[in-house]
N, C-alpha and C positions, 0 to 999 in steps of 0.2 A: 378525658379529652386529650389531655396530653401524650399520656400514653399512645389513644390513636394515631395522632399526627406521629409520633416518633416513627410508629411502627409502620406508618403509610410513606415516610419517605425514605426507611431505609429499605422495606421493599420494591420501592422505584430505584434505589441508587442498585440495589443486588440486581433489579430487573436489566438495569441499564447496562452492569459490569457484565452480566452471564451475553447478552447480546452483543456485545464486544467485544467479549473472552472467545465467543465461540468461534468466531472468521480467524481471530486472530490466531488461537491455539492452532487451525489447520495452514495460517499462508507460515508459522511458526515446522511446521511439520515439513511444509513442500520445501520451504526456504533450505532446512537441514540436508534434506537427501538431495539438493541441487547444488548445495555446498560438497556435500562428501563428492558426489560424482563429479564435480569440478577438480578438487583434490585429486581423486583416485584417475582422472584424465592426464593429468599436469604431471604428475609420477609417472605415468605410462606411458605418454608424449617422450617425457625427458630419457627414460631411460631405453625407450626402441632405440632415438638417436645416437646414444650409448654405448649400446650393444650392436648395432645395426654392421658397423666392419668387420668385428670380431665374426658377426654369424654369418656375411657375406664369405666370409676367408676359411670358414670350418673351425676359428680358434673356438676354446671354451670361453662364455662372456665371463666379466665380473660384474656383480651387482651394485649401484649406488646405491646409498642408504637411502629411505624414505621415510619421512615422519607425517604422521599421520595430520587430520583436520584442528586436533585441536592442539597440536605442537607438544604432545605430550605422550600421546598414545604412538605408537610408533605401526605403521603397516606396514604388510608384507606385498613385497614382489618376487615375482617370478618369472622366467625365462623358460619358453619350452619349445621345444623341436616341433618340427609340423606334426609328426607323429604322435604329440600327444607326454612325449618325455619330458620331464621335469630337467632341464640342463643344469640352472642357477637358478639361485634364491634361494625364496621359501614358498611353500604351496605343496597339491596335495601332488604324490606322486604322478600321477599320469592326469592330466588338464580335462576339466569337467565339463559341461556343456557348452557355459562361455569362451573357453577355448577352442572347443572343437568348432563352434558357430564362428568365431572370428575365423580358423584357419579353413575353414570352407566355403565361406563368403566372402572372404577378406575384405572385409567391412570396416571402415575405417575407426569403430569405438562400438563395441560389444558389452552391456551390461546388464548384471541378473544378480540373482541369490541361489548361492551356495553355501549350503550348510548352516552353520551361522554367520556365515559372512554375506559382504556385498561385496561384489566381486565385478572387474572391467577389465576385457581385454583389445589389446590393440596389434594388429597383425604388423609383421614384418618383413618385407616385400625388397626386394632386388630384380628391377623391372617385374617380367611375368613370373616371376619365380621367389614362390612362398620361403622364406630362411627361419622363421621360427615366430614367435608369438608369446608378446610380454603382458605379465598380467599383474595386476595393483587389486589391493583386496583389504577389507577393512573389516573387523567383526562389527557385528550386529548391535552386541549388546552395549559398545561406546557411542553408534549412534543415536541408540533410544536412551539412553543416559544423557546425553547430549540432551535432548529432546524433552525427558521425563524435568530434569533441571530448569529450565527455562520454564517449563510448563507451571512447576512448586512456584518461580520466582513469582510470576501472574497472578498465579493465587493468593503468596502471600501478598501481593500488589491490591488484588482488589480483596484481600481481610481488612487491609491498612484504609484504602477508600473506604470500604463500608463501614469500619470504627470512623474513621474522620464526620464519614456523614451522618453518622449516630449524633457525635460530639454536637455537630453544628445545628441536627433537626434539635436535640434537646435544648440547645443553646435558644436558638429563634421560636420551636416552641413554649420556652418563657416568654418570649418579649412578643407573643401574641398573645399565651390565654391571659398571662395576669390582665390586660386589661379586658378582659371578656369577665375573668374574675370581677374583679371591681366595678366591671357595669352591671352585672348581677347583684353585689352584693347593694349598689347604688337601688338596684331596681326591687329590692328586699326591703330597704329603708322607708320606699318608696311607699311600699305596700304594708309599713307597719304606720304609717301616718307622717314621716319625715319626709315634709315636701322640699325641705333645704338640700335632699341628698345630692351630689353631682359626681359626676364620673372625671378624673382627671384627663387630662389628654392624653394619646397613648402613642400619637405622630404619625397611628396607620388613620385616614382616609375617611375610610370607611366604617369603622370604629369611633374615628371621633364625631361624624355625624349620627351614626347612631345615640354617641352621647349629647349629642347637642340637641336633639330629637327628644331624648329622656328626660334633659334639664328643661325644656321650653314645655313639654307634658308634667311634669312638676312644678314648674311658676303657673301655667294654665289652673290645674287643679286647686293649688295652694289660695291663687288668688280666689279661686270661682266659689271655694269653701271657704273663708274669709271672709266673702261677698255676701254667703247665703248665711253665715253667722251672723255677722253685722245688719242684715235684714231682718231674723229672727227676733234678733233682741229690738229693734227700730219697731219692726211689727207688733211685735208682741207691746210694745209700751202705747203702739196704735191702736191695739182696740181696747184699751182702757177707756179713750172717752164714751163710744156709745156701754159699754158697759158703766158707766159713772153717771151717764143721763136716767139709766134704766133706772139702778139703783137709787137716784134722786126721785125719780115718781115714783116708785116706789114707798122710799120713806114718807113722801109728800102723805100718799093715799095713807098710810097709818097714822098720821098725825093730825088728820080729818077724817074720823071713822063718818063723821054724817054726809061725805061729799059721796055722789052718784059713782058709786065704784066702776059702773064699765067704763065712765070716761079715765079711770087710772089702767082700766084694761087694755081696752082702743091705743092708750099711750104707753105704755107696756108691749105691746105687740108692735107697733110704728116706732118703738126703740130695736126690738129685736130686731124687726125687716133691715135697720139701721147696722145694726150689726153683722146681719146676712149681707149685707153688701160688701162692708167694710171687708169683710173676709175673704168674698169673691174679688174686689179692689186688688187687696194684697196678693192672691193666688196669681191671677191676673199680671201684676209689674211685677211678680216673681219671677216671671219665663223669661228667658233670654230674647224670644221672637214671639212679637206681639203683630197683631192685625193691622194694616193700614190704617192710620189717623182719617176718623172723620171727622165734620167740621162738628164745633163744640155748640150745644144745646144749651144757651146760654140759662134761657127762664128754666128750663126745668132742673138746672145745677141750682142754682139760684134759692125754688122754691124748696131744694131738700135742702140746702143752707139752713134757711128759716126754719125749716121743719127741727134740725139736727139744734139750730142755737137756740131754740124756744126752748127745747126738750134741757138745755144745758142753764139756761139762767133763768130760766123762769121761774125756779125754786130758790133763787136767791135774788126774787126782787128785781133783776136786771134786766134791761129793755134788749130787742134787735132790731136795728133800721138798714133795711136795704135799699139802695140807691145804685142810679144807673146813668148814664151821661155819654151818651149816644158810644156803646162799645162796639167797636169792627167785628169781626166772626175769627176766628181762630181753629184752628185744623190741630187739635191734642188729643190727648187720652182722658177721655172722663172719669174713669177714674183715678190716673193723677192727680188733676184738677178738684178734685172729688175730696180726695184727702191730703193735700195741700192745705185746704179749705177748712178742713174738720181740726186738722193739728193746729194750726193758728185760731179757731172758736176754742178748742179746751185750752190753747194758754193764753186766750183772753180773758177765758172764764174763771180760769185756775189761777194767775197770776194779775190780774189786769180788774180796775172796778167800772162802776158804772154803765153806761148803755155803750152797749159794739156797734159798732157801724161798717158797713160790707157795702164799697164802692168798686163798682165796674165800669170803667171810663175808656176811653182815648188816650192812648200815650203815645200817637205818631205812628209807626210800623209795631206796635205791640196792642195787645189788650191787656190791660193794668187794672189788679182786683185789689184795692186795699182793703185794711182789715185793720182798723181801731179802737182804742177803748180810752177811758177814760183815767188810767192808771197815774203810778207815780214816773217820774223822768228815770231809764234808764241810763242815762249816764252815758259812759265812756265803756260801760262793760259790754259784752260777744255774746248777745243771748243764744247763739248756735255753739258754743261752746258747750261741753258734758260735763257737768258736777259732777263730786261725788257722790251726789244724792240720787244723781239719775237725771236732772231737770238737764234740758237741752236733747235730749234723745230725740223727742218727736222731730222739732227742730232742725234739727241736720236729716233727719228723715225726710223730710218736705222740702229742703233744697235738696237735697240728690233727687226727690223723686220732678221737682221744677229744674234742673240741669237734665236729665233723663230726658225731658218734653223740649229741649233747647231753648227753654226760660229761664228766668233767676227770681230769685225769692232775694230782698234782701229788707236790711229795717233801713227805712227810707225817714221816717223823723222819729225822736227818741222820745219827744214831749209832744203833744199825749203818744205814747207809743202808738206807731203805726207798720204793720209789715205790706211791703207790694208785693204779687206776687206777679211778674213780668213774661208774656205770653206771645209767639212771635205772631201777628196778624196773618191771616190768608189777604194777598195781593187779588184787589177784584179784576172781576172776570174783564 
């Protein structure tokens, strides 16, 4: 890429010199031969006046010196009878066509090429009567020298520009691609799992919102993959408990080989359905864009409560009392609400003794589900904190999944422990 860019500007800077060279080399040409003939005038002017009584009077002229355009070359003049005879000077013997055209027009400035020269003659006149004819003459080849010179200097003029704009594309082609560099190599990091990568600033514009573009798609990802880790592991330790009911009836049904085996079937499979949902739950608050909230189905949350905490403590002797106290209706996700429910019954059942109790009451603009047991006093300790055993996982799971619904889950008394879990009511119609 760099290369390109050099080689795209220094054929714009050559494009731009040859378009510029080229008017100039020709007003550089006209400029020349309008100089010489201004010279070779001013010689010829000077020296008619010169000569002009000598040739009125029949004397032989003398010639003034004449030096040429560039003060170094020296040109030649000449002095010639009407006739065509060379009097004085220098020139060729008998006056060549520019002469002959002056003294037969008498024209007041005659000029042409002869030989290798540029040649101007100027008539010299005593009233109607021609006296002779001076002629100024410069060779050729100090004009195109002249010419050819000027011409090299241009050239080397624009060799010089086009090295400079070499210097300069290479120069500012650094201080563009390295940061095109470095947003690639940011956007390589990117794509080998380094969501930290960031592109430095590079002070063009356009560039740096590209990278600011690269970094906010890197925090986006990073988080979003984070998000769906920390779900994974939160998920994954959720459906442990209908897996841990199953397992309990389970064991139950081999420890009474005499009891009616389909009732450990019937309950076996009404675990499984349990687990089937759980899974669809989790898939479900996995997606970022979920269905409009419909109003929540209180009794039939309720009676897979019961169904879910019978299947959990009833092989460990423990009762479940559900209770209700006139609850408003609520507009959430049931399955939120669903497994909110289920995470709070396995660490009743897992950590908490005696008979649960599942209250769904009134709490002013909320509907409030508590969820008790008969345990020891937790204290002063964060039971949404994460061991390092793993305990607290579900826990924080079911506050984010009750912040997610714009409720809160919080432990509302520590003796006998109690969690709420707080629900924004639908305002009636």
């Amino acid at each position: 890429m760099r290369r390109r860019i050099t080689s795209l500007t220094v054929l714009a800077a050559l494009v731009a010199t040859l378009l510029f060279a080229l008017p100039l080399g020709i007003a550089v040409w006209q400029y020349y031969h309008d100089d010489v003939k201004g010279d070779l005038e001013r010689a010829a002017d000077a020296t008619a006046l010169a000569v002009s009584e000598d040739l009125n009077a029949g004397r032989r002229p003398t010639v003034p010196s004449f030096d040429g355009p560039d003060d170094e070359a020296e040109g030649e003049v000449g002095i010639y009878a009407p006739d065509g005879r060379l009097l004085a000077g220098h020139g060729p013997a008998v006056g060549g066509p520019v002469e002959q055209q002056a003294a037969r027009a008498q024209e007041d400035v005659v000029i042409g090429r002869e030989g290798g020269e540029i040649a101007l003659a100027v008539p010299v006149v005593s009233g109607p009567r021609l006296t002779g004819v001076v002629r100024a003459a410069l060779p050729l080849s100090q004009l195109r020298l002249r010419i050819v010179l000027t011409w090299l200097g241009m050239a080397g003029l624009a060799v010089v520009t086009t090295g400079v704009s070499w210097l300069l594309a290479r120069r500012f082609t650094i201080r563009l691609v390295r940061p095109l560099e470095q947003l690639a190599t940011a956007a390589e990091r990117l794509g080998d799992g380094d969501f930290t990568a960031r592109s430095p600033r590079a002070g063009i514009a356009e560039i740096d919102r590209v990278g600011e573009a690269l970094g906010a798609t890197a925090t986006r990802i990073g988080e979003t993959l984070e998000r769906e880790r920390a779900f994974s592991a939160e998920a994954s330790h959720q459906l442990r408990t209908p897996l841990t009911g199953l397992r309990l009836q389970l064991e139950a049904a081999l420890e009474t080989p005499a009891a009616d085996p389909y009732a450990a079937i019937r309950a076996g499979i009404a675990s499984a359905d349990r687990l089937e949902r759980t899974i669809e739950d989790l898939l479900s608050l996995g997606r970022e864009r979920r269905a409009p909230r419909a109003e929540l189905d209180l009794d039939a949350l309720l009676d897979e409560v019961r169904q879910a905490g019978e299947a959990l403590l009833a092989p460990h002797g423990r009762g479940l009392r559900i209770m209700r106290q006139d609850p408003p209706p609520a507009r959430v996700a049931a399955a939120a609400v669903r497994q909110v429910l289920g995470v709070l019954l396995d660490n009743a059942a897992t950590h908490g003794r005696g008979t649960v109790t599942v209250l769904a009451r009134d709490a002013g603009d909320a509907l409030a589900i508590d969820v008790a047991d008969e345990g020891p006093d937790l204290g002063e300790t964060d039971p949404f904190a994460t061991t390092p055993s793993g305990h607290g996982i579900g826990l924080r799971l079911a506050r984010g999944l009750a912040e997610a619904e714009g409720g809160r889950l919080r432990l509302s008394r520590p003796d006998p422990p109690t969690f709420t879990l707080l629900l924004p009511a639908t305002a009636p119609a």
